[in-house]
C-alpha positions in Angstrom: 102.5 34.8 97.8 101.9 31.7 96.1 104.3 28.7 94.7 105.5 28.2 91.4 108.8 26.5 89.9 110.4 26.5 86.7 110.3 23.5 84.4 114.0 22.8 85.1 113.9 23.1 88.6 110.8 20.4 88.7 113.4 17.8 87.1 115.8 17.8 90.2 115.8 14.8 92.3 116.3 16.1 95.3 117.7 15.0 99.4 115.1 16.5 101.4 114.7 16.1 105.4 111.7 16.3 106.9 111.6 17.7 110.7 108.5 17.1 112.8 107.5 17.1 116.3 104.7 14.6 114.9 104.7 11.5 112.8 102.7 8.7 111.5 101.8 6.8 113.9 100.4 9.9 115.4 97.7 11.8 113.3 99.7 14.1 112.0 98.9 13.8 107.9 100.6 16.8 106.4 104.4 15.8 107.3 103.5 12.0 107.0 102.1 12.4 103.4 104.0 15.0 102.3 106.9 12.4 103.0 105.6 9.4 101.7 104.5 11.6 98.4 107.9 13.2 98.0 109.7 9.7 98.0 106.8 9.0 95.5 107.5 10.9 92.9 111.6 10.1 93.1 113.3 12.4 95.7 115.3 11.0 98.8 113.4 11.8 101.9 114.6 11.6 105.7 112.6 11.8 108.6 114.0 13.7 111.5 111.1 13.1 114.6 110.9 11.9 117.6 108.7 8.4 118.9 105.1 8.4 118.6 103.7 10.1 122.0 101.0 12.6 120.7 98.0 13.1 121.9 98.5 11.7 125.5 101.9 12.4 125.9 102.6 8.7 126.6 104.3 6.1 124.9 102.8 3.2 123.2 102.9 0.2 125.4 105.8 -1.9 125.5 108.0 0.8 123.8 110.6 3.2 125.4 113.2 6.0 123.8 116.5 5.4 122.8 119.2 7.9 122.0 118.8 7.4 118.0 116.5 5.0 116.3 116.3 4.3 112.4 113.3 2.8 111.3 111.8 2.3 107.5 107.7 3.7 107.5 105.9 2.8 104.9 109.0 3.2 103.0 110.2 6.3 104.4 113.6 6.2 106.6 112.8 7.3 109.8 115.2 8.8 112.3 113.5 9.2 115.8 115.3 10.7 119.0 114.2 11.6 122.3 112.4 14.2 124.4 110.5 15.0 127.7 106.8 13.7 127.0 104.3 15.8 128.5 100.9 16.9 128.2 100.4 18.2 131.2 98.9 22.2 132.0 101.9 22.9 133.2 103.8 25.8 131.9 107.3 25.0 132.1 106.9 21.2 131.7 105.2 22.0 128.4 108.1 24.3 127.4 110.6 21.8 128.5 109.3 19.1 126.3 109.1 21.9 123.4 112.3 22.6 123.8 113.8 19.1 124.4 112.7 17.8 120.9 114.6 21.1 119.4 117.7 20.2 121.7 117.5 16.5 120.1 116.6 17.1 117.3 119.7 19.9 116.8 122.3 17.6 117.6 121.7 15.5 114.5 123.4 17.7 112.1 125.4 15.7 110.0 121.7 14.1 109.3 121.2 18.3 108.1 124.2 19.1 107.1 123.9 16.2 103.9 120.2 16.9 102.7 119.5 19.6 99.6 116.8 21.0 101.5 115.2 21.0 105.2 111.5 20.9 106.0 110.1 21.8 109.3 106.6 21.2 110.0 105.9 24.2 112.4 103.1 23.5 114.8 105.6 24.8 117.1 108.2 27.1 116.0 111.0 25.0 118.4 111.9 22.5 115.7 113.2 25.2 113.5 116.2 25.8 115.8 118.1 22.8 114.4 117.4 23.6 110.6 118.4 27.4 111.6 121.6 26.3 113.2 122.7 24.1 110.5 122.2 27.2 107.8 124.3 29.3 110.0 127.2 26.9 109.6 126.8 26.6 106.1 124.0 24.2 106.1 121.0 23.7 103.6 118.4 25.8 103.3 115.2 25.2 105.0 111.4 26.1 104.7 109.2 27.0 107.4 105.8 25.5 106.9 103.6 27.4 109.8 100.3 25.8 111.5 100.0 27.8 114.2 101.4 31.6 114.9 103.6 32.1 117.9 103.5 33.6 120.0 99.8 34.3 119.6 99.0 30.0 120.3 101.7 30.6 123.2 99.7 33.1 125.0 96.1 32.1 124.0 96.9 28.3 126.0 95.1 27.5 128.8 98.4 26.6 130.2 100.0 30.0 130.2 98.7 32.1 132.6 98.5 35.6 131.5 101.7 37.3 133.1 103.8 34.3 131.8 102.3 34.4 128.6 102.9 38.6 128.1 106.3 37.3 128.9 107.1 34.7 126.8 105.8 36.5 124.1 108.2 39.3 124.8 111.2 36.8 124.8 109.9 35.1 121.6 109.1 37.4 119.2 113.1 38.9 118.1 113.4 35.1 118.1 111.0 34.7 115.7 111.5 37.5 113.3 115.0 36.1 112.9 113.9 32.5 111.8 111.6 34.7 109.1 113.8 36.1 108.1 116.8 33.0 108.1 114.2 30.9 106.3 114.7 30.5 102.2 110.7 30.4 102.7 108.1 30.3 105.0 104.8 28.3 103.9 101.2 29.4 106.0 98.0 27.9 105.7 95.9 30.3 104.8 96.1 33.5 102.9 95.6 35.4 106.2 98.2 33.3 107.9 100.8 34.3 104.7 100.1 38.0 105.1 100.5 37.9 108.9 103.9 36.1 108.4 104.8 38.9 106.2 104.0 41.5 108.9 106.2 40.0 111.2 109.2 39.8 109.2 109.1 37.0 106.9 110.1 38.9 103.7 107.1 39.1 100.9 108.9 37.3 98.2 109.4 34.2 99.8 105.9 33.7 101.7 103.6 31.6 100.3 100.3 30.0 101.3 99.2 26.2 100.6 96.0 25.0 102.3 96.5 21.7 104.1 95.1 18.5 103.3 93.2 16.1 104.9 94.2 12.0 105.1 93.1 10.9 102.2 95.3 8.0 101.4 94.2 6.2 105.0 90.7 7.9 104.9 88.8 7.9 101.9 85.7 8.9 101.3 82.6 7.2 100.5 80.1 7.4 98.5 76.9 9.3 100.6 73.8 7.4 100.8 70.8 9.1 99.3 68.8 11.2 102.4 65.1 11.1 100.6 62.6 11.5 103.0 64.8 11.6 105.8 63.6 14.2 108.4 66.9 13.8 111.2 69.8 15.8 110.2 73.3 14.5 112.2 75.9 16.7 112.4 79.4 15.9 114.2 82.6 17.2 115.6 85.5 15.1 115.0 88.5 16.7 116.8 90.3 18.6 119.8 88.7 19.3 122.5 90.1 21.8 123.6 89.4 25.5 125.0 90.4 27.0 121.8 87.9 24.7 120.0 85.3 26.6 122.4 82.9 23.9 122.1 81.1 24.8 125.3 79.5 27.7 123.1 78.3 24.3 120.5 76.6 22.7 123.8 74.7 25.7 124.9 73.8 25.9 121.1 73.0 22.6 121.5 70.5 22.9 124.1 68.8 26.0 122.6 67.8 22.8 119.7 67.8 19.7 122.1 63.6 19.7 121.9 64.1 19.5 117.8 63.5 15.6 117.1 65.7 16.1 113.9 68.7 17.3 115.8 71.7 14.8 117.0 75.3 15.5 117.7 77.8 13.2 117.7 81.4 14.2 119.8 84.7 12.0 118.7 87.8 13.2 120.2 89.8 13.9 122.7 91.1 16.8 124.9 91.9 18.5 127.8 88.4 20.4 128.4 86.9 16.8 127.5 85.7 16.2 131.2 84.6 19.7 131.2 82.3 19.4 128.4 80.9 15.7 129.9 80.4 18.0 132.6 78.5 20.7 130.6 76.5 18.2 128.6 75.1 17.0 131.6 74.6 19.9 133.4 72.3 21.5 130.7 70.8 17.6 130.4 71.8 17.6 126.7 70.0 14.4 125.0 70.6 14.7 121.8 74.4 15.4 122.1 76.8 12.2 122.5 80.4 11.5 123.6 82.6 9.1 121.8 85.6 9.4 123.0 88.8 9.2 120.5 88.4 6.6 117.4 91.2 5.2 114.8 91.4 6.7 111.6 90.1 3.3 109.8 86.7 4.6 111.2 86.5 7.7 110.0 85.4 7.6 106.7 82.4 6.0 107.6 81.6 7.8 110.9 81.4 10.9 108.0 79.3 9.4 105.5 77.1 8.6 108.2 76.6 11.9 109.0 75.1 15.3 107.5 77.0 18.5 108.7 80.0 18.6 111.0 81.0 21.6 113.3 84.0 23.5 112.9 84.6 25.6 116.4 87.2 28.4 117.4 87.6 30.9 119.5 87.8 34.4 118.2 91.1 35.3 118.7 93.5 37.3 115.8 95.5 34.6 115.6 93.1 32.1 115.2 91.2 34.1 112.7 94.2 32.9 109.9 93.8 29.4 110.8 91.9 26.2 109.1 90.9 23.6 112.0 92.2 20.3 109.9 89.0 19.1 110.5 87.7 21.7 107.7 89.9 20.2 104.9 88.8 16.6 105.9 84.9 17.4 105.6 85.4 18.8 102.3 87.4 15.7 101.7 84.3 13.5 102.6 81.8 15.6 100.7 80.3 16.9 104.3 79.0 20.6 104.5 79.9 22.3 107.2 78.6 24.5 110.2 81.8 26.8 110.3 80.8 28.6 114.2 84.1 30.7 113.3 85.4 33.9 111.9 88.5 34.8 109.4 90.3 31.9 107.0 88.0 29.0 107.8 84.9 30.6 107.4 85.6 32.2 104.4 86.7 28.9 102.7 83.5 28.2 103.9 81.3 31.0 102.2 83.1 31.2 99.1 82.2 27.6 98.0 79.2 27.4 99.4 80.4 24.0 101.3 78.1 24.8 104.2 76.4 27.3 106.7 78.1 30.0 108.3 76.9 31.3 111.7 75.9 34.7 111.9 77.9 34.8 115.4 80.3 33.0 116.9 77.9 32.6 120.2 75.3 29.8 121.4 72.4 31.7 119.7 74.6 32.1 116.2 75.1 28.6 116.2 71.9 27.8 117.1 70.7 29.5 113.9 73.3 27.8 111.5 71.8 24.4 113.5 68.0 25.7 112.7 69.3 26.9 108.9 70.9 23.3 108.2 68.1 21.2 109.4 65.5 23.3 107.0 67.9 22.5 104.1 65.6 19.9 101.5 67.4 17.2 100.5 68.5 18.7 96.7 70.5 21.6 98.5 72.0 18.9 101.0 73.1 17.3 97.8 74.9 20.4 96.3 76.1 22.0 99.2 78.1 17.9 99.5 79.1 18.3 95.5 80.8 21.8 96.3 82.6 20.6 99.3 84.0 17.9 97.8 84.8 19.8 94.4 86.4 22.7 96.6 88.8 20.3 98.1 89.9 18.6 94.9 90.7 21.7 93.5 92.4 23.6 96.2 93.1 21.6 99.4 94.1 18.0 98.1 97.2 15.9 98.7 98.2 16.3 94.8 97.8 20.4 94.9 99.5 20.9 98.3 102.4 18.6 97.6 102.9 20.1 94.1 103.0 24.1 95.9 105.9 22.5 98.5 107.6 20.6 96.0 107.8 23.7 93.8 109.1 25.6 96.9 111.9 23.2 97.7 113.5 23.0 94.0 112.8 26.9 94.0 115.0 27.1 97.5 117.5 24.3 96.5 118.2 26.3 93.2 118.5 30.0 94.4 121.4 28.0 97.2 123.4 26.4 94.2 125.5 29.4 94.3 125.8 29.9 97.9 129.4 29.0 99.8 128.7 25.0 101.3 126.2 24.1 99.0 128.5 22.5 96.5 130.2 20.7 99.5 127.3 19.2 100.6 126.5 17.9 97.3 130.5 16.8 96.9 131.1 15.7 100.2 127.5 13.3 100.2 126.6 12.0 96.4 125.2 9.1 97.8 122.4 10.1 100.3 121.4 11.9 103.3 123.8 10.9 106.1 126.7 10.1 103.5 126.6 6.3 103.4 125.8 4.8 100.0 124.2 1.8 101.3 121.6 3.6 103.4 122.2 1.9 106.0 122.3 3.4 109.6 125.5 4.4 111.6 126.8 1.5 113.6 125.6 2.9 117.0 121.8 3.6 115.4 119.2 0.8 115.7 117.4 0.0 112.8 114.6 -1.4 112.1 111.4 -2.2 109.3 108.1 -0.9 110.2 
């Protein structure tokens, strides 16, 4: 389960199309980069999205949807159509806007139809109906790449209640097993994630797993400052909060700690359990422990060097157990050690490199004890622990390694289709780009413009 591609594959320029729920501006680095990384290196790229709503499920001041926008991002073309925005608790307002991005998104098939190759960034499994319609009508092939599984995320939400959720899952999962199986490949994030797909129908040969990686390009790290002598060890969370984060556990563990002068916790993010935890910080009259509320990206590199350990939270579910918060990858990224309060993928990145302290539970008291076993650290194994977490992302999480496993998966896709009935129509009946029109410019009733 891993990705490789001949030599004569790798020399292929290819038309790939990129579909995502998210994109850049929204912090949503893995379809952005890969992108950007992928026109890099000489391929045509298309982005198939809708306009920038995520996290609050508003849109930016000033800007409403349209039925079909073309833009140019950072030298990307961008094609952005509508949805319902939500991001609300309810259950079938959620769905809805699921499901309205698929609807949208679907409809664009000659934007499909023309490209090699399809990409669907998978947070959400809805975006894949478009890609999966297309191939049914003798469309390109198109790779899965899986964040979350469904319909475990579906019925873990705080949204679903748990009749809906039992049935919902009942309704997706025939649906699901037939987009494994349709895909020419299914990517997951973690070697866990890759075996699960395979249980549930994604066939063996064509699942693989590449780690994600963090935003390197627009959040680069900097150099640590030398700790010598300092007694205060910071740590952070820079993230979600949300229930599945289960940061309340983090407070309590917090408290247990809050009379150590060398403990502080910094909070940056945003969520919908955020008032909840103000709530709980307060309640258990946490001191040490500080809200930030959500900060650009521009900051981020130096809110980590600033600080000595950050948290990595999750609830232990199955599901979650094959995940990797993207908060992990961006730590290792920034040569921070981590205090992984989880079980399964993410904790044994964790433990394998010896990029941090893993608690012994999952609880308030386990993470109380990784808090108590960081802050005894000296300042030499501080240093190490930081040299193995930024080694471990170089060699196995960085932009440059995941974007060479996806690259090697779309040439090995593109190349096992050359035979199949349409793909040599595609390539006849559009030698000039994605969407057939030499000049790359945008139909006459899209609106174009430069970003």
């Amino acid at each position: 389960m891993t990705a490789t591609a001949s030599v004569a594959g790798a020399a292929r320029r290819l038309r790939v199309l990129v579909v995502s729920q998210y994109y850049w501006p929204e912090p949503a680095s893995i379809p952005t980069l890969l992108a950007e990384e992928l026109q890099r290196r000489g391929h045509e790229v298309r982005v198939l999205t809708t306009f920038p709503n995520y996290p609050t499920g508003r849109l930016p001041e000033g800007q409403r949807q349209r039925a079909h926008v073309v833009e140019t991002v950072r030298g990307v073309r961008v094609h952005r159509v509508p949805m319902l925005l939500d991001r609300s608790e309810r259950t079938l307002r959620r769905a809805a806007s699921y499901a309205s991005f698929a609807l949208s998104s679907a409809l664009r098939g000659r934007l499909g139809m023309s490209a090699d190759v399809v990409y669907v960034y998978a947070t959400q499994m809805t975006p894949a109906l478009g890609p999966a319609l297309w191939r049914r009508r003798g469309g390109p092939p198109f790779v899965l790449h899986v964040q979350d599984l469904w319909p475990d995320s579906i019925v873990g939400a705080s949204f679903v209640g748990s009749g809906a959720g039992h049935l919902i899952a009942g309704a997706l999962e025939p649906l699901l097993r037939r987009a494994y199986a349709q895909a020419s490949a299914t990517i997951g994030i973690s070697r866990p994630m890759a075996a699960t797909l395979v249980e549930r129908g994604a066939p063996r040969s064509r699942v693989h797993a590449v780690s994600n990686w963090a935003e390197e390009r627009r959040s680069p790290a900097l150099e640590r400052p030398a700790r010598r002598g300092r007694r205060s060890t910071s740590f952070l969370y820079a993230g979600n909060l949300g229930d599945a984060q289960r940061l309340d556990e983090v407070l309590r563990a917090a408290a247990m700690v809050d009379g150590d002068p060398r403990f502080s916790l910094d909070v940056y993010g945003t969520g919908t359990a955020e008032d909840r935890l103000r709530a709980l910080a307060t309640l258990l009259g946490l001191r040490s422990v500080r809200f930030h509320g959500r900060v650009g990206t521009d900051r981020m590199a130096e809110i980590y060097r600033d600080h000595d350990f950050q948290v990595v939270s999750l609830a232990e579910t199955p599901a979650l157990r094959t995940t990797v918060p993207s908060k992990l990858p961006t730590s290792l990224l920034h040569g921070v050690p981590v205090v992984a309060a989880v079980r399964g993928a993410a904790a044994d990145i964790v433990a394998e490199h010896g990029a941090g302290v893993v608690a012994p539970t999952v609880d308030a008291e386990g993470i109380a004890a990784a808090f108590r076993v960081a802050m005894d650290l000296g300042d030499d194994e501080r240093a190490a622990m930081s040299r193995r977490a930024r080694s471990a992302y170089e060699r196995s999480m960085s932009l440059a390694a995941g974007v060479d496993a996806i690259e090697a998966i779309l040439h090995d896709v593109v190349r096992e289709d050359v035979g199949r009935p349409g793909a040599m129509h595609r390539r006849a009946s559009h030698p000039s780009g994605i969407g057939g029109r030499g000049s790359g410019r945008p139909a006459p009733r899209e609106q174009a413009r430069q970003r």
